[in-house]
C-alpha positions in Angstrom: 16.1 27.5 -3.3 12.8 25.9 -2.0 10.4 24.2 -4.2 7.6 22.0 -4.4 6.8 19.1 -7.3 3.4 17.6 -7.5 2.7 14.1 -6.7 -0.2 11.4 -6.6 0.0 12.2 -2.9 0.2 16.0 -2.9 3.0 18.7 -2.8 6.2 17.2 -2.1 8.7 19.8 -0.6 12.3 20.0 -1.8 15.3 22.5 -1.4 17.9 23.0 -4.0 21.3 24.2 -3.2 24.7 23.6 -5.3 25.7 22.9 -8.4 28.1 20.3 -9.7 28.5 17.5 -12.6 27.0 14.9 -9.7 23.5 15.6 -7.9 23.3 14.1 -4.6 19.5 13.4 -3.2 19.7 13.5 0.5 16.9 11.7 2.8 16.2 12.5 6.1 15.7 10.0 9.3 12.4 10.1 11.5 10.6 12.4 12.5 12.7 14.9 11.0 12.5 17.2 7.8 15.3 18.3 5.2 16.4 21.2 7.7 18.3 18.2 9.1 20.8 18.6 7.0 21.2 21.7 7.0 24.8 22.0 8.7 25.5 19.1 5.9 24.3 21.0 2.7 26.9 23.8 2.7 29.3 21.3 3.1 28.5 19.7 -0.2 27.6 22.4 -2.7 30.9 23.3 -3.6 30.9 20.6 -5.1 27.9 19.4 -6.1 24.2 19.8 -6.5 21.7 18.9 -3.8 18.5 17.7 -3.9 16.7 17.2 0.2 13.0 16.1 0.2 10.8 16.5 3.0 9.5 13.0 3.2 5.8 13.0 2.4 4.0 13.8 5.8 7.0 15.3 7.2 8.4 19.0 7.1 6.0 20.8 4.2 5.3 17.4 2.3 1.5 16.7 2.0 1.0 13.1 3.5 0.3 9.9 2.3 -3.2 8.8 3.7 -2.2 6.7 5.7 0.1 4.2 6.7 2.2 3.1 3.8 5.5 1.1 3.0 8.8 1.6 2.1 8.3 1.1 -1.5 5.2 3.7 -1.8 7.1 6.3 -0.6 9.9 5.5 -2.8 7.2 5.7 -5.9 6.6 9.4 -4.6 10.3 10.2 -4.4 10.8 9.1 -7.9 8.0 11.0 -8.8 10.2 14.0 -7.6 12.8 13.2 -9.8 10.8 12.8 -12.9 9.4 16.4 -11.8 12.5 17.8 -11.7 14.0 16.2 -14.3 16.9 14.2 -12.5 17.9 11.4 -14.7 20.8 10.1 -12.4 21.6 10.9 -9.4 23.5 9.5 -5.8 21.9 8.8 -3.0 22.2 9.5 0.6 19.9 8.2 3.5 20.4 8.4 7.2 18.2 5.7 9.2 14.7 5.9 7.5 16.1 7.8 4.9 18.5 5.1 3.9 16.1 2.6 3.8 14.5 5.1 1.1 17.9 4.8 -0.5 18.2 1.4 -0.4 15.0 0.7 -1.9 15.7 3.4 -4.6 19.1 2.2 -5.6 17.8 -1.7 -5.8 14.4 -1.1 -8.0 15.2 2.2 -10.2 19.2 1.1 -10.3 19.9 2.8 -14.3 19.0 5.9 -12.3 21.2 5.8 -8.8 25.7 6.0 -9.9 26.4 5.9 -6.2 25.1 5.4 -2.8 26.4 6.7 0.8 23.9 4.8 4.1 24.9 6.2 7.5 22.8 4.0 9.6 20.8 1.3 7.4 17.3 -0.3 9.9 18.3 -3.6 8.6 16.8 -5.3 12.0 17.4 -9.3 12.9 14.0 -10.9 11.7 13.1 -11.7 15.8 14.1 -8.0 16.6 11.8 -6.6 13.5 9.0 -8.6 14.5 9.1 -7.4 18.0 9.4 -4.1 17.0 6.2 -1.7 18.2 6.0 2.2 16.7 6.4 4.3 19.5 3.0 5.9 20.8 2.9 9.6 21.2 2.5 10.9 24.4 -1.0 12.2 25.3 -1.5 15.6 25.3 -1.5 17.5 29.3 -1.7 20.7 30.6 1.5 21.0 31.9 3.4 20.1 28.8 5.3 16.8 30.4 4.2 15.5 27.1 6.8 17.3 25.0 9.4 16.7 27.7 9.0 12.9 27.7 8.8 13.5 23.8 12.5 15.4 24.2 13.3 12.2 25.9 12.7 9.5 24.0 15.7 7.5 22.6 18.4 7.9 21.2 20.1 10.0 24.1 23.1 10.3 22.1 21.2 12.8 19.8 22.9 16.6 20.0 19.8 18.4 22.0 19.0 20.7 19.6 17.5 17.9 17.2 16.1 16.0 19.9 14.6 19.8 20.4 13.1 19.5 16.5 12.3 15.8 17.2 10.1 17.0 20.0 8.2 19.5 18.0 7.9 17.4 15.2 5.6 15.3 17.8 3.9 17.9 18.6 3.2 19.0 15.3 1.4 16.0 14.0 0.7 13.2 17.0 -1.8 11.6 14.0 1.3 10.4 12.1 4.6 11.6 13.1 5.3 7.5 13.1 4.1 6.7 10.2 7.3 6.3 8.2 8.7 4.4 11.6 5.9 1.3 10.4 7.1 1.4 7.3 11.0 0.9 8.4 9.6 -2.0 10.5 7.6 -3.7 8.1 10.5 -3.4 5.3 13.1 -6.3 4.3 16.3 -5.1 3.7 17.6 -8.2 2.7 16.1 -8.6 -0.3 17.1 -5.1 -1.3 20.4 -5.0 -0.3 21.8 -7.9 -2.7 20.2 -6.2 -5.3 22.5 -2.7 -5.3 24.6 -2.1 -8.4 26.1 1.3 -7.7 28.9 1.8 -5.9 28.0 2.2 -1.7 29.6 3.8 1.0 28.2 3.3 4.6 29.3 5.5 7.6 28.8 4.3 10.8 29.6 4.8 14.5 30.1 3.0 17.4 27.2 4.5 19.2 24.8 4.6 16.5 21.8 1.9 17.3 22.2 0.8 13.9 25.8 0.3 14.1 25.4 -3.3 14.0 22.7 -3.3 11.2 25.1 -1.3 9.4 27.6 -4.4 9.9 25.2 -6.9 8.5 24.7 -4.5 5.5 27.7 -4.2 4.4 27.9 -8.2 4.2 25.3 -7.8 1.5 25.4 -4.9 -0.5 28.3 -5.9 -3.5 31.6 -4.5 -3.4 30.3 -1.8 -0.5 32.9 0.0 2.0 32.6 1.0 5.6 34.0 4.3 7.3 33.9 4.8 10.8 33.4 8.3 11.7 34.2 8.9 15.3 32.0 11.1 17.7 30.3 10.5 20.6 27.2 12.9 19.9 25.2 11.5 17.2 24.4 12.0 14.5 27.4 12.4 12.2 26.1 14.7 9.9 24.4 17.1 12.4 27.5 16.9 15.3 30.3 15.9 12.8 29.5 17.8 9.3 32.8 18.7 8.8 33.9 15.2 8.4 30.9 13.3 6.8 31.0 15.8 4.0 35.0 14.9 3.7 33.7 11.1 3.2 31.2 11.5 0.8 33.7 13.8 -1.7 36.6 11.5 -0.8 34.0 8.6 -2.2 32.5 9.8 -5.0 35.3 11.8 -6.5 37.3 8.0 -6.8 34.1 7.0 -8.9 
């Protein structure tokens, strides 16, 4: 089932599959939409309920109006809940989506019993800094534009989602990178400490946030690791089969 909730910025788009003691809210990573997780989903709702937003600007969400932070969005998202009437509920984020995780599970933490990250942006402080949102490619008559857009890191991606990354460039030039600011301009570090719940991270080798994964885990109390071996990225798209076998194996020990 599809849906939408209202919120102060607008429709925000959800999907609702499963059903299970345990709801699971899954986030999606930049500049995707919940149809990201689509391979993942039937994976899950034997067992449990899930919950995918289309992050606000992204998918069928109405966007913020402009470039926000972290924390805004994560106002919105609970928003969603309240609608929907999800007291408690575990988290899972991929890249941006698990910094919307992370931020969630520190600041509303009497409503989050677990957490699974797969690819936390928790940057060095010189490598943040540095860190410049991607400009779209101008529009030409040819259509290079959505080739260089196909293109564009990481190359480890399976090519159909670099496919919908493309199109999702396309789509909305004006602010496809929005949520990419707000990763940059978030601190991690101060969240991370502040996790109650029980967290799982997957990573992988050839993930770019592999390493920012490491330094996570060094923060986040009482959190385990899993590596999930692969070498097309990411996990949950090229490797469902076994991220889903994580996440129960996790949070049916809780």
């Amino acid at each position: 089932m599809r849906g939408y909730v209202t919120t102060r910025w607008g429709q925000l788009h959800y999907s609702d599959e499963g059903s299970g003691d345990r709801t699971v809210v899954l986030f999606h990573e930049t500049p995707l939409d919940h149809n990201a997780y689509q391979r993942l989903v039937p994976r899950l709702t034997d067992t449990f309920r899930t919950i995918a937003f289309d992050t606000p600007g992204y998918g069928e969400s109405d966007a913020p109006a402009g470039i926000t932070t972290i924390e805004e969005y994560v106002k919105t998202f609970v928003e969603g809940l309240d609608a929907l009437g999800l007291d408690k509920v575990t988290v899972f984020g991929v890249h941006t989506g698990a910094s919307y995780a992370v931020e969630l599970a520190a600041t509303v933490p009497d409503r989050v019993e677990a957490v699974v990250l797969n690819g936390v942006p928790f940057y060095e402080e010189e490598v943040r800094q540095a860190k410049v949102v991607p400009a779209v490619p101008d529009f030409v008559d040819d259509g290079s534009h959505l080739v260089a857009s196909f293109n564009r890191p990481p190359r480890e991606y399976d090519n159909e989602l670099l496919s919908r990354m493309a199109g999702s460039v396309a789509e909305r030039p004006d602010r496809v990178f929005w949520a990419y600011q707000a990763v940059y301009d978030y601190r991690p570090d101060r969240t991370l400490p502040l996790i109650k719940a029980p967290t799982l991270i997957l990573s992988n080798e050839l993930d770019v946030l592999y390493e920012p994964d490491n330094r996570a885990l060094r923060l986040i109390p009482g959190a385990q690791q899993v590596l999930v071996p692969g070498r097309t990225l990411p996990i949950y798209w090229s490797l469902p089969d076994q991220t889903a076998s994580e996440i129960k194996k996790f949070l049916t020990t809780l």
